[in-house]
ZANU-620098 format. One line per field, with one value per residue: residue number from 1; residue in one letter; chain; x, y, z of N, C-alpha, C, CB in turn. Coordinates in Angstrom, 2 decimals, decimal comma, m for minus. Each point is the difference from the previous one (the first is absolute). Glycine has a CB too. Layout:
N
resi: NUM	...
resn: a	...
chain: A	...
n.px: X	...
n.py: Y	...
n.pz: Z	...
ca.px: X	...
ca.py: Y	...
ca.pz: Z	...
c.px: X	...
c.py: Y	...
c.pz: Z	...
cb.px: X	...
cb.py: Y	...
cb.pz: Z	...
//
This chain:
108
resi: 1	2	3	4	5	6	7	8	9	10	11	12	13	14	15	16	17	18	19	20	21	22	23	24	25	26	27	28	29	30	31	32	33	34	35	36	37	38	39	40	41	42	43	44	45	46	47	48	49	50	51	52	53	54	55	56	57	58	59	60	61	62	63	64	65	66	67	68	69	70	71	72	73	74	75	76	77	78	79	80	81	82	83	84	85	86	87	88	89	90	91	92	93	94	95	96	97	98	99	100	101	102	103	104	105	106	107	108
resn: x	x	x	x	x	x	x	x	x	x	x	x	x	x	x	x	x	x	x	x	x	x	x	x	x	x	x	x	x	x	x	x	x	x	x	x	x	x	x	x	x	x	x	x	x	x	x	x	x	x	x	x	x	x	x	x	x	x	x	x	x	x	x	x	x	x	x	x	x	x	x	x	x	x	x	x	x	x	x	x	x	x	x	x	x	x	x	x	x	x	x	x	x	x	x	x	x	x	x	x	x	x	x	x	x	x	x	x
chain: A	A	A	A	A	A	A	A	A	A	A	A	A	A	A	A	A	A	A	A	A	A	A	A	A	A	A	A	A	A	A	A	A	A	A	A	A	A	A	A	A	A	A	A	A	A	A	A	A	A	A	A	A	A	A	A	A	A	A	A	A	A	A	A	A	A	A	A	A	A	A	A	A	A	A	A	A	A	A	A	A	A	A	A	A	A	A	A	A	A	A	A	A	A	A	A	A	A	A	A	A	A	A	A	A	A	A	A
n.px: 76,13	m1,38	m3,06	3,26	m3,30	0,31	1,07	m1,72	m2,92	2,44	2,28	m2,08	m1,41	2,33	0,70	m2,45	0,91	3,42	m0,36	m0,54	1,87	1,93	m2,41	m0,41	2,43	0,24	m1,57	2,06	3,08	m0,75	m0,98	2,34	m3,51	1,83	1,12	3,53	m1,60	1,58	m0,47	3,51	m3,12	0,18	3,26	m0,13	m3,34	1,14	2,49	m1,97	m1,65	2,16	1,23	m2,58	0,01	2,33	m1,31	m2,98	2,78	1,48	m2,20	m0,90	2,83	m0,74	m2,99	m0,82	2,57	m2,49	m2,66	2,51	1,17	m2,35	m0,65	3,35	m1,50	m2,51	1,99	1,42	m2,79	1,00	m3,53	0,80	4,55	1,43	0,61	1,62	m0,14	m1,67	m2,01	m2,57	0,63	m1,93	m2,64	0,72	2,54	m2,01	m2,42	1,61	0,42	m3,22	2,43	0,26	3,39	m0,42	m1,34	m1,12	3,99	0,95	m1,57	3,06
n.py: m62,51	2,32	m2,07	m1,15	m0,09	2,89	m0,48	m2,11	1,80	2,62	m1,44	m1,27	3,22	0,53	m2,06	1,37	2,67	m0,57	m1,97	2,25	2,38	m1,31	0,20	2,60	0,37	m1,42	2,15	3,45	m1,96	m1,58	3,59	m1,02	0,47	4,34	0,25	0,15	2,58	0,69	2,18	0,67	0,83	m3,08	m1,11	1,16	m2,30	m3,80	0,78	0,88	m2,44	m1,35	0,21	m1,36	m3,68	m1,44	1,18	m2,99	m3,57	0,47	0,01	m2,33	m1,81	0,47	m0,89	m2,41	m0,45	0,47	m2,50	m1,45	1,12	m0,73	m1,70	m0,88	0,51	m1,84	m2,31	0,53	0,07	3,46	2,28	2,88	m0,13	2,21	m0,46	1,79	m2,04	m2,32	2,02	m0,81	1,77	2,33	m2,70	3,63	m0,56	m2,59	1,51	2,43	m1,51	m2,90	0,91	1,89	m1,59	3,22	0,46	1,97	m1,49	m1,30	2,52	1,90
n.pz: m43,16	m1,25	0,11	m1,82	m0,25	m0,09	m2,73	m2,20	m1,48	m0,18	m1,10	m3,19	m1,05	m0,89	m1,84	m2,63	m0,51	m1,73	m2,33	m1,04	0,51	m1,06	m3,21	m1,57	0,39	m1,26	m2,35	m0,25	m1,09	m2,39	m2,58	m2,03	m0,68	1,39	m1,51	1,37	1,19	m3,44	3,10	0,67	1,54	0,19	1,82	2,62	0,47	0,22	1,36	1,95	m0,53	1,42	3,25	1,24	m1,18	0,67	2,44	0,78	m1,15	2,86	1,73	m0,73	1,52	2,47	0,69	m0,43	2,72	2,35	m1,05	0,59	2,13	1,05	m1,43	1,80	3,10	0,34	m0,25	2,54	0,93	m0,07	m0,26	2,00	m0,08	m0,39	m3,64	1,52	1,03	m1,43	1,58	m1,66	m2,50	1,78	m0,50	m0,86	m2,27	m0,50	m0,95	m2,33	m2,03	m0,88	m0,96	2,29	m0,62	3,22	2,55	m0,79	1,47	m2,67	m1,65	0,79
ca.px: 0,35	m1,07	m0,99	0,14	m0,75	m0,59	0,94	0,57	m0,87	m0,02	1,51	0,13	m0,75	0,98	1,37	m0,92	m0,24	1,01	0,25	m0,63	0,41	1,89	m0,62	m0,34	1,51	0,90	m0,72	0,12	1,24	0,85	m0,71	0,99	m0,48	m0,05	0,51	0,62	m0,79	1,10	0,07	0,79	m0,94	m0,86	0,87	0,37	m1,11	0,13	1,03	m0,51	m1,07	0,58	0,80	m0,76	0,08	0,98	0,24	m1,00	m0,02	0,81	m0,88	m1,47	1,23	0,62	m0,59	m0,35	1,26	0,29	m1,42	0,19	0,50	m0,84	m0,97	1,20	m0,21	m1,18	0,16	1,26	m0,16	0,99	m0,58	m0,58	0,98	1,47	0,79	1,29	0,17	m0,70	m1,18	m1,15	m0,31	m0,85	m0,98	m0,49	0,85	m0,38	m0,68	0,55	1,44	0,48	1,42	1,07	0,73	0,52	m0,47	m0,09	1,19	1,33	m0,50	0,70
ca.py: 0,04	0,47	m1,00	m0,35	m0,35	1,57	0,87	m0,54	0,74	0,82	0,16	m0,30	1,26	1,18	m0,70	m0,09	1,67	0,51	m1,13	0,86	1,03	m0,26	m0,60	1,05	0,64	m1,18	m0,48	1,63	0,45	m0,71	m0,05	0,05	m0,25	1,33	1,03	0,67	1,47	0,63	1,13	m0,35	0,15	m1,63	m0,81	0,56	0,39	m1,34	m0,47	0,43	m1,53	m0,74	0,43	0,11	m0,87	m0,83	0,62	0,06	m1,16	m0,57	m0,16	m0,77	m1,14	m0,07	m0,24	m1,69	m0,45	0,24	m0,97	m1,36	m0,02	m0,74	m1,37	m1,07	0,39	m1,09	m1,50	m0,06	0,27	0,62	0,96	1,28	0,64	0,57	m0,75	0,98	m0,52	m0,75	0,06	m0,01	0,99	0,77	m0,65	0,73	m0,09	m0,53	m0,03	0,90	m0,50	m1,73	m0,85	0,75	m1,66	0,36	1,05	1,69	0,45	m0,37	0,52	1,38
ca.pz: m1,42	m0,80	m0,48	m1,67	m1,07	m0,21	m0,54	m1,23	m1,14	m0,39	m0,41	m1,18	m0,43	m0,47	m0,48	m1,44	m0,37	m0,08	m1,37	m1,27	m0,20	m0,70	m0,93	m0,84	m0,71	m0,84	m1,27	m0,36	m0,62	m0,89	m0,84	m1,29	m1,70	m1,06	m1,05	0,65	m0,62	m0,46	0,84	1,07	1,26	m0,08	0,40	1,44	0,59	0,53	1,07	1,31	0,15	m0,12	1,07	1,54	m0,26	0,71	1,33	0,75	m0,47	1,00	1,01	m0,01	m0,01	1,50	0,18	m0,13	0,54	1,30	0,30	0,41	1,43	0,84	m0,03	0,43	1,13	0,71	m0,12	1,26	1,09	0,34	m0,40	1,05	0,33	0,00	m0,02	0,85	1,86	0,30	0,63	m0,83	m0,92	0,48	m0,95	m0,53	m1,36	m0,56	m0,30	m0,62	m0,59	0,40	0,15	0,65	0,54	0,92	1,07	m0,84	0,41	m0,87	m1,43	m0,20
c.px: m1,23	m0,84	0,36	m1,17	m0,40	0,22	m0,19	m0,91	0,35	1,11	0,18	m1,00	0,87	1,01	m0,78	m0,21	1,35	0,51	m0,37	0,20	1,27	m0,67	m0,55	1,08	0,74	m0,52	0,27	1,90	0,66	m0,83	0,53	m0,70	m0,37	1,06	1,00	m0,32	1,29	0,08	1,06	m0,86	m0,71	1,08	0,36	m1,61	m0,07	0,97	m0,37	m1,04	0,86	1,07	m0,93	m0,46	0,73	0,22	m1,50	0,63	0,68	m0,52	m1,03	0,59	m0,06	m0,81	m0,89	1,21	m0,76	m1,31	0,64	0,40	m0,92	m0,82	1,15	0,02	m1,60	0,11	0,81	m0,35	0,72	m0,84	m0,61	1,31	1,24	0,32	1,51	0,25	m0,68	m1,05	m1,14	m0,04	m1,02	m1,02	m0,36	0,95	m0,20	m1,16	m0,23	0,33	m0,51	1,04	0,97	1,36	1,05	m0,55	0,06	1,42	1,26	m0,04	1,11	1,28
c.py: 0,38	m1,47	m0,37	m0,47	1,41	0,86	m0,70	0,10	1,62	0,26	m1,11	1,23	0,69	m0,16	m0,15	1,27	0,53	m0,72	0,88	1,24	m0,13	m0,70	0,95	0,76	m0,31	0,07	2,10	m0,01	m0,42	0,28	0,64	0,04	1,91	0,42	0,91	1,59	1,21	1,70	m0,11	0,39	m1,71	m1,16	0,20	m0,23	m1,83	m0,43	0,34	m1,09	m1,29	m0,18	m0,43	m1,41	m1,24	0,18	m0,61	m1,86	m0,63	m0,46	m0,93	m1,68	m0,20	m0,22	m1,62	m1,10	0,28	m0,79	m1,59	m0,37	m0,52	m1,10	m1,08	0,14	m0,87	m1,57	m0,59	m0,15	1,49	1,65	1,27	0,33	0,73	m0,79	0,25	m0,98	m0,84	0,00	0,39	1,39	0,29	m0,76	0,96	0,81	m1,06	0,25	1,55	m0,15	m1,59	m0,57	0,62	m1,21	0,64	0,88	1,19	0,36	m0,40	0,64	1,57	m0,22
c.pz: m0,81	m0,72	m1,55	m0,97	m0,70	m1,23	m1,72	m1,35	m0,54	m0,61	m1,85	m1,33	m0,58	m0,89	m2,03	m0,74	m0,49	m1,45	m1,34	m0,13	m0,82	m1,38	m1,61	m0,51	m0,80	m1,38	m0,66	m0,44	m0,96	m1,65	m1,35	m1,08	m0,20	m0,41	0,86	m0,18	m0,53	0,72	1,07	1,15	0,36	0,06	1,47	0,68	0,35	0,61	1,32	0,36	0,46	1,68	1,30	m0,19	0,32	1,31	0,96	m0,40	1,34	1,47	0,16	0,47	1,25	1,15	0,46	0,56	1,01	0,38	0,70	1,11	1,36	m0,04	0,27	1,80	0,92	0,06	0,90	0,91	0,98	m0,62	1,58	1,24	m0,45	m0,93	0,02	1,20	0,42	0,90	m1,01	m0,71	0,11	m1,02	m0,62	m1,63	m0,69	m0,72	m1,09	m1,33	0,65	m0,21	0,17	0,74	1,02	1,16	m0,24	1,01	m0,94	m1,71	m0,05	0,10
cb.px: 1,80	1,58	m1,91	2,15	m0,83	0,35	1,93	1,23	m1,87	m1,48	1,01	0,53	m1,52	m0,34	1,19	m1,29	m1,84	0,24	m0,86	m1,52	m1,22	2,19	m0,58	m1,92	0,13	0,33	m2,56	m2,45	0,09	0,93	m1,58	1,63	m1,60	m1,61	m2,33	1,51	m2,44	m0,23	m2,35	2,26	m0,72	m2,05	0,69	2,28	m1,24	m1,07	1,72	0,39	m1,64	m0,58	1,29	m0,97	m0,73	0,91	1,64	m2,34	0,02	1,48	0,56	m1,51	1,61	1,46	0,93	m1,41	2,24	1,54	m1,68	0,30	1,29	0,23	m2,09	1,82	1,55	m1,46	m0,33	1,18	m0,40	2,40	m0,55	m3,07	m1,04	0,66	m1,88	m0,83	0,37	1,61	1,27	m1,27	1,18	1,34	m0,78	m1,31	1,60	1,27	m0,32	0,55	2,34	m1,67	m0,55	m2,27	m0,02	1,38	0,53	m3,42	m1,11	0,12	m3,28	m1,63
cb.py: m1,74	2,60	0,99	m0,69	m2,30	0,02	0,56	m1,57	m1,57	0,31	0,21	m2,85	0,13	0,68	m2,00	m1,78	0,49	0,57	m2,49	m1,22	0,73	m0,87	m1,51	0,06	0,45	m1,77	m3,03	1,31	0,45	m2,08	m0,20	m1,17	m3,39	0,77	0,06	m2,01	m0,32	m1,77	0,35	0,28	3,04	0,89	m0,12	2,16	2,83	m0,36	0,23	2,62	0,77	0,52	2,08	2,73	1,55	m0,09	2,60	2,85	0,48	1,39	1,87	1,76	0,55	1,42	2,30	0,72	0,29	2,41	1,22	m0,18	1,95	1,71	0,76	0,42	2,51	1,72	0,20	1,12	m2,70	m2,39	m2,09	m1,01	m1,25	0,74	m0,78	2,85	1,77	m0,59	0,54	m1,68	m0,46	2,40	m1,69	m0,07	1,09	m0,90	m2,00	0,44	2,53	m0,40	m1,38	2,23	m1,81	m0,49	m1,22	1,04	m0,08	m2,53	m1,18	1,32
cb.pz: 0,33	m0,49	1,68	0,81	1,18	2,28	2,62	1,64	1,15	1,26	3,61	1,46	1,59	1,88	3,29	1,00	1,92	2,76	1,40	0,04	1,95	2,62	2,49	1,12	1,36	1,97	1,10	2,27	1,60	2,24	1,84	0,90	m0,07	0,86	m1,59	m0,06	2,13	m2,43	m0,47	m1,16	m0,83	m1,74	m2,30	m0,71	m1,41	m1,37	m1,53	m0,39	m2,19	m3,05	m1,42	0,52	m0,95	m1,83	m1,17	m0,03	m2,80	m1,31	m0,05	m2,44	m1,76	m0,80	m1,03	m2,34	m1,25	0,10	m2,57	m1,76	m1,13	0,37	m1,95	m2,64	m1,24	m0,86	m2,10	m0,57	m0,64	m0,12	m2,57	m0,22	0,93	2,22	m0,82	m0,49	0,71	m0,76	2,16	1,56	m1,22	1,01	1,11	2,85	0,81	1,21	2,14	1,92	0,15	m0,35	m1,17	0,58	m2,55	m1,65	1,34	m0,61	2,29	1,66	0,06	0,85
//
């Protein structure tokens, strides 16, 4: 089985780094105290902003879901396996994708 301690700094690391990202986003996207721009180019130009934004936000989210996952996984004990099939998970995908929560066979 994989060395879960190994994992659980770089995983709380990342989980910390994403927080605050989603966070920034969150603050960029909620920015009602401006001025609505009266240019229609410069409206279409912040929706698109705005758009990619919710799109890296989501990611950063799902992201931070699949951390917790694992760091739950380490506390179980159940960390660095399948949770397909349950054989061990390649340490070099681990060491890829730490919170990875499937074998690169069930993954596909």
């Amino acid at each position: 089985m994989a060395n879960s301690a190994k994992y659980k700094a770089p995983l709380m690391a990342l989980r910390a780094s994403l927080t605050q990202r989603v966070n920034a986003i969150s603050k960029d996207l909620h920015h009602e105290d401006e001025a609505i721009e009266k240019d229609f180019a410069e409206q279409a130009t912040q929706l698109e902003n705005d758009e990619v934004l919710n799109s890296l936000n989501d990611e950063a989210k799902s992201t931070v879901m699949q951390i917790d996952k694992a760091l739950l996984r380490i506390n179980d004990g159940h960390f660095g396996r399948c949770s397909a099939c349950g054989i061990e998970i390649d340490k070099q995908r681990l060491d890829a994708v730490p919170y990875a929560e499937f074998c690169i066979e069930c993954a596909e």
